[in-house]
Structures are given as C-alpha cells and as structure tokens.
C-alpha positions in Angstrom: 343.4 -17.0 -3.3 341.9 -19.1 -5.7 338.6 -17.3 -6.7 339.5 -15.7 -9.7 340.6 -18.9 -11.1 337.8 -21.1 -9.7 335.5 -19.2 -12.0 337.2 -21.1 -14.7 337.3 -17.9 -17.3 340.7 -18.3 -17.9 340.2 -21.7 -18.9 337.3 -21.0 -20.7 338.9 -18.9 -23.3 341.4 -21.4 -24.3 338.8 -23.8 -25.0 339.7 -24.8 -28.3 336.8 -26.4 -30.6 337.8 -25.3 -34.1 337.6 -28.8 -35.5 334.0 -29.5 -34.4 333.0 -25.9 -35.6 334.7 -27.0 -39.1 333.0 -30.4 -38.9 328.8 -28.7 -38.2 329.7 -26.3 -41.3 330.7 -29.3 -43.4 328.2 -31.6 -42.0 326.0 -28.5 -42.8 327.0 -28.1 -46.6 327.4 -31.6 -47.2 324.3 -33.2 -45.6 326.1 -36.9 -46.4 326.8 -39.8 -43.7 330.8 -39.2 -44.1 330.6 -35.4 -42.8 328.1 -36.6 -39.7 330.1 -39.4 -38.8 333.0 -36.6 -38.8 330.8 -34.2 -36.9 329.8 -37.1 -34.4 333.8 -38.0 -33.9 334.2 -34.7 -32.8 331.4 -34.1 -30.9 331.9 -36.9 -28.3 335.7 -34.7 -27.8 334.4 -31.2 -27.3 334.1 -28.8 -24.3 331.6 -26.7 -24.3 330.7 -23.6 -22.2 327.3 -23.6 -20.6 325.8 -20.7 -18.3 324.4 -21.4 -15.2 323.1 -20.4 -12.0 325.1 -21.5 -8.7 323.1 -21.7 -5.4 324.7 -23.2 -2.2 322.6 -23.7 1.0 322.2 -25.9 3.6 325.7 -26.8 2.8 325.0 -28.2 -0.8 325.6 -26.8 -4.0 323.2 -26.7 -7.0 323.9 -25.8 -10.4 320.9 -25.4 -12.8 322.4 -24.6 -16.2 320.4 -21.9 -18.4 318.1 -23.2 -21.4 316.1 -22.0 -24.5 312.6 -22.5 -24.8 311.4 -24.2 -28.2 308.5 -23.4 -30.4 306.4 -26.2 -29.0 306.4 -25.3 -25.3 310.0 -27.0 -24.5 313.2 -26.4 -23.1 316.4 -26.9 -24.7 319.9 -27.3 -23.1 322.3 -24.6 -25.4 326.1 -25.9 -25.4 328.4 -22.9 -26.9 331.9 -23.8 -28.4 333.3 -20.6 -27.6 333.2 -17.5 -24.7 332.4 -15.6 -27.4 329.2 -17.6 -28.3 327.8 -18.0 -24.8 328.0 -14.4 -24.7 325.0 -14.0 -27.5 322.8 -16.0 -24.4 321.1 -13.7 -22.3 322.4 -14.1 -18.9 320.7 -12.7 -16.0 322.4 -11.0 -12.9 324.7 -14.1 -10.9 325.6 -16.5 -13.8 328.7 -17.7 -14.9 330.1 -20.0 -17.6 331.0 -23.2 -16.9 332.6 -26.6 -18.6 330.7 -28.9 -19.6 331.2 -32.2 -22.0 328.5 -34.2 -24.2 328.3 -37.0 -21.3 327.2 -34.2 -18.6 324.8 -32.7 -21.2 323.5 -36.4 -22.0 323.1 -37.5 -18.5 321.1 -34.1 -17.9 318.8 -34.6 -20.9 318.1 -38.3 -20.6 317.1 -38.2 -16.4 313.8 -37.1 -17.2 310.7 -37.3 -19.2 309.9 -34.0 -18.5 312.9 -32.5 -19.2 315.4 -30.7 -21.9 313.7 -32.1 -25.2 317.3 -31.8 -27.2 320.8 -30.1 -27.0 321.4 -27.5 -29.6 324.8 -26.3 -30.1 325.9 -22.4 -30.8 322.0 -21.4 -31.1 323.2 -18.1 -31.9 325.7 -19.1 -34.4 325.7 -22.5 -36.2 322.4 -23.7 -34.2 323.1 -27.9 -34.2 320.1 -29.4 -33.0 320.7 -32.8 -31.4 317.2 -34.5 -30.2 316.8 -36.4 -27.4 316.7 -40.0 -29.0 320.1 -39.5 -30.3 321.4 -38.4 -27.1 319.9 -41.3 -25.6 321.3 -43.8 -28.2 325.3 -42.5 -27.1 324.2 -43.0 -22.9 323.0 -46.6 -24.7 326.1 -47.5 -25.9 328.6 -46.3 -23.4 326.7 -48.3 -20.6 326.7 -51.7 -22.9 330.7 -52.3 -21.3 329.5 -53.3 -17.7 333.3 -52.9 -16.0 333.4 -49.3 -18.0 334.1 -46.6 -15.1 331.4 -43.9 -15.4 332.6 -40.4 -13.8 329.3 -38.7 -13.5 328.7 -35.1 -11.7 327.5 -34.2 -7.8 324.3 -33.0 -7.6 324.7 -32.1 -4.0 328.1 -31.6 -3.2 330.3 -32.7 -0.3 330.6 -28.8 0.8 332.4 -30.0 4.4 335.1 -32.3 2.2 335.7 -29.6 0.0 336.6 -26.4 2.4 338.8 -28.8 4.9 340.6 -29.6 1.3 340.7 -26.2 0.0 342.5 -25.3 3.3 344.8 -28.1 3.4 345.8 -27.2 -0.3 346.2 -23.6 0.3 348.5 -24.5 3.3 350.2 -27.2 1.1 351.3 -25.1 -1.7 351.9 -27.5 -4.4 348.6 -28.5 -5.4 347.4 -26.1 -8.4 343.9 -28.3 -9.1 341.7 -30.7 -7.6 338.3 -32.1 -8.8 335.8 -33.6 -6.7 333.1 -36.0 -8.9 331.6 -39.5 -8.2 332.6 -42.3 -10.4 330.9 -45.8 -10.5 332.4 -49.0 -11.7 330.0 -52.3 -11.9 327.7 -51.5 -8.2 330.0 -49.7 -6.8 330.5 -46.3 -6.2 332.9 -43.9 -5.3 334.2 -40.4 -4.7 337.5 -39.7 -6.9 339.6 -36.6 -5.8 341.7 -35.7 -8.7 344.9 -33.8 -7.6 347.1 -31.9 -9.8 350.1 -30.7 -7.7 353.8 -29.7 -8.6 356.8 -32.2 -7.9 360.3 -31.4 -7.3 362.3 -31.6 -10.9 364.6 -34.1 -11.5 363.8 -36.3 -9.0 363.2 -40.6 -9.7 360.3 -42.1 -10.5 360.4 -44.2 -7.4 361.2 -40.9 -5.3 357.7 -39.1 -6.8 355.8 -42.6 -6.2 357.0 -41.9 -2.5 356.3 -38.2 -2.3 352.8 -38.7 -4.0 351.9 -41.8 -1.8 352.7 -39.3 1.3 350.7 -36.5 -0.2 347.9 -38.9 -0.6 348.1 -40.2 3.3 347.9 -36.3 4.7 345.0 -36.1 2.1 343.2 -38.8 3.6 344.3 -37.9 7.2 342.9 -34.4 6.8 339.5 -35.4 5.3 338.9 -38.0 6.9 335.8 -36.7 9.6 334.0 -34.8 7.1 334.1 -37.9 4.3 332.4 -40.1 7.2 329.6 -37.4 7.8 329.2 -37.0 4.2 329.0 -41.1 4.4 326.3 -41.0 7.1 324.1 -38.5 5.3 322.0 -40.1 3.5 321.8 -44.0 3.5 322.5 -44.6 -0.1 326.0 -42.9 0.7 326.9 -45.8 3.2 329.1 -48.2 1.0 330.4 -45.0 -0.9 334.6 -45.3 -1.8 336.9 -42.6 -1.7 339.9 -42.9 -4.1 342.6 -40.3 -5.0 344.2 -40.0 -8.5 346.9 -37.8 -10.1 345.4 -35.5 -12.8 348.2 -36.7 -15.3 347.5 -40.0 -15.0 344.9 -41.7 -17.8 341.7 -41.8 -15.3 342.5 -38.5 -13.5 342.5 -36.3 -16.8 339.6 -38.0 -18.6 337.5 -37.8 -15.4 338.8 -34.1 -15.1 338.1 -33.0 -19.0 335.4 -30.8 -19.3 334.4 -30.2 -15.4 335.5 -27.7 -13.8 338.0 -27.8 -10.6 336.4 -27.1 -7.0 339.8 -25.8 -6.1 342.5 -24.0 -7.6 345.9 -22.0 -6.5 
C-alpha cells in the first residue's frame, strides 16, 4: 500500500527552497558578509534532494548517496534544491531521490578523512561549493551545547522493527507516517519512532492524551521482541532507548524534517 509513497516523490516536488535559491544568487552578485550570512541562515533550513543507491541484505539497509568527482582526484556530495535539478545528475539504473538536510550531509562529510572533500549545491545550476572546513565548523558548534539532542541517521537499519511496524500500521489505519532514526542526548542513546497518525475531531485534549498513550502501549506491545533482538545485536546496542513521539509535537517534526518516512499509508 504504501510504496508509491515511500519513494518520497510526492514529497519531493513540494520541496520548497525558493528563498535559499534567491539567497546563492545574491550571495553570488553581492560577494559581501550581509548576503553570506543570509545565504548561511538559509542554508542551515533547506531540504535538499540527493540520489542514492538503496541495497538491503542480511536484513540491513544501506544507502550510499551519488557524488561528483572533482578536478583533483575527489569526491563531492551534490545536494539539489529542486526534482528538477537532481534530474541534470546522471543516475544510473535503481536510484531514487531522497531527503536529505545540511546536518545529514555534514555528518557524512566530516566521518572521514578520506571522504566527500565538500558539498556543492545545484552543480548543474547555481554550483555552491561548501568545503569541508566550513562544514566542520557548523558540526563544531552544534555539539558545543552538551544536553542538545542530536537526531542522527541509521546506518544499518532495524529491518525486523520496521516490517512488524509497517504491519501493525497497515492494520491500524490511522497512522499516515512514521520515522525510525537514532537520537543521542548527553551518553545516551536512543531509538525515536515518530508517529504521525489521524485522531478523531473534536474530541478534548485530555481524551487524545488517552487515545495516544494507548496507541503508544500497542506500539510498544507489538515491537517489543524484535527491539530486544535488535538490542542484542551488536554490544554497543545494549543500553540503547526506545522512545515514541507525535510528529506534531516540537522534537517529532524537527527530528522528522528532511528524512524520509520508513512507512507511509
């Protein structure tokens, strides 16, 4: 049911990033400290679209997102503002487009010496190059807030959690999205389920506190047995959380902006 949607093109074309195009072509024409510091303010906003290839096996799913070769012998991670952009990249037979924010794109970059040497946005279009040392200056300052939650991205992916949830929400019927991503606060570390589901109208705030508390218990209930396996599969998993959110509240939608949903209706 939901795997037209889960390719996230819908959403994709409504990705919206008119004000950091305007902000590049000023920054562009200008050249002056007031149109970067504009261009920066938006940047740290947008979505971008990024093509990748998708492999699952063994039960875990990799993404490797697409790149551009520089003149030196580098790679560079592209980030297109637009469907219509990342079309000019030239995708081989099995990508797709996917959401991606400047946090994902920073944490990629910055992992490795050996890896992407810069982000350069709309290389086909506006071509922004961003090196590496400025990236790593933005991962600087977000971690200097130690109590800061951090939602990062799963490298391998709790496959087991997410088709007993994916059934459960099929057989639900209210839940439209969910997100599955890892989020760290001070040492420790946990996996937040984002849930965006419809609610009977006009009912009280207490009554939707009650039906959401109840949603949340089945949740738990039903996910239980594959959340402990996923627990006991590698040893750095063993004091992993598992916390549930509402996608309209403040954590769940500025976890959720710019990844994409592992399930939707």
């Amino acid at each position: 049911m939901g795997e037209k949607n889960e390719s996230g093109k819908k959403s994709l074309e409504e990705i919206d990033n008119s004000a950091l195009i305007r902000a590049m072509q000023e920054m562009k024409a200008k050249g002056d400290a007031e149109a970067e510091k504009a261009f920066l303010n938006e940047l740290v906003k947008a979505v971008f679209i990024s093509p990748a290839n998708v492999e699952e096996k063994d039960g875990e799913k990799r993404v490797k997102l697409s790149v551009v070769n520089d003149t030196k012998g580098g790679f560079i991670l592209p980030a297109f503002t637009s469907v219509a952009e990342a079309e000019k990249y030239p995708q081989e037979a099995g990508m797709r487009n996917m959401a991606c924010n400047l946090e994902q794109y920073v944490n990629m970059i910055t992992a490795k010496a050996d890896g992407p040497k810069a982000l350069v946005i709309d290389p086909y279009g506006e071509n922004i190059l961003i090196p590496k040392m400025v990236l790593e200056r933005f991962k600087a300052k977000a971690s200097e807030d130690p109590d800061k939650i951090k939602i990062g991205d799963l490298r391998e992916h709790p496959v087991g959690m997410e088709n007993v949830l994916k059934e459960f929400f099929e057989e639900e019927g209210t839940v439209e999205k969910a997100y599955l991503l890892p989020m760290k606060r001070g040492g420790d570390v946990s996996l937040l389920l984002i849930v965006d589901n419809r609610f009977p109208e006009g009912v009280s705030e207490e009554e939707l506190k009650k039906l959401r508390k109840e949603l949340y218990d089945r949740i738990s209930k039903k996910v239980i047995q594959e959340y402990e396996k996923y627990k006991s599969s590698k040893p750095e998993y063993k004091d992993l959380g598992f916390l549930i959110v509402d996608f309209h509240a403040e954590l769940g939608s500025k976890a959720a902006n710019g990844r994409e949903p592992f399930y939707t209706a």
